[in-house]
Steps between C-alpha positions, in 0.01 A plus 500: 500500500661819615564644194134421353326687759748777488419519102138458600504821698738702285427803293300372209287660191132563535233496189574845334852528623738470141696154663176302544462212264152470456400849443248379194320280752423742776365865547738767671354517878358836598686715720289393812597128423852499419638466902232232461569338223858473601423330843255212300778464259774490775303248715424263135862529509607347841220224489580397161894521615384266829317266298732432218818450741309208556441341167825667342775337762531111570466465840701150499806675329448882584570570162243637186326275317600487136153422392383850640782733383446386151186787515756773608547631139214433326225731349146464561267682235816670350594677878760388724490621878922453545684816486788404203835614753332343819636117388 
């Protein structure tokens, strides 16, 4: 759970930055909105982090639930959200 929220809060890529993966579904934020942008995406982050800790890890046997990780490396649309070196 650690970990998550550490990765949650990490450096990540913003729309317009080169490393974002969805660049063809959302518009570059304006100057005045990037610091913004960055906290919304950075608080999406941690919640979605905090909420999936709970459906992702048995609670019985501490461990991951099989059913769950079978969505880590699929693509949705044609786009995948998992950096290739990160697993």
């Amino acid at each position: 759970q650690k970990e998550l929220s550490a990765l949650a809060i990490s450096t990540f890529p913003i729309p317009g930055d080169a490393d974002f993966p969805l660049n063809g579904m959302f518009v570059k934020p304006a100057h005045s909105e990037i610091d913004k942008m960055k906290q919304y995406l950075e608080q999406l982050r941690k919640e979605c982090s905090d909420r999936m800790i709970d459906r992702v890890i048995d609670p019985e046997t501490n461990k991951p639930s099989k059913w769950w990780l079978c969505f880590v490396r699929r693509c949705f649309m044609g786009k995948t959200l998992l950096n290739i070196g990160s697993l």
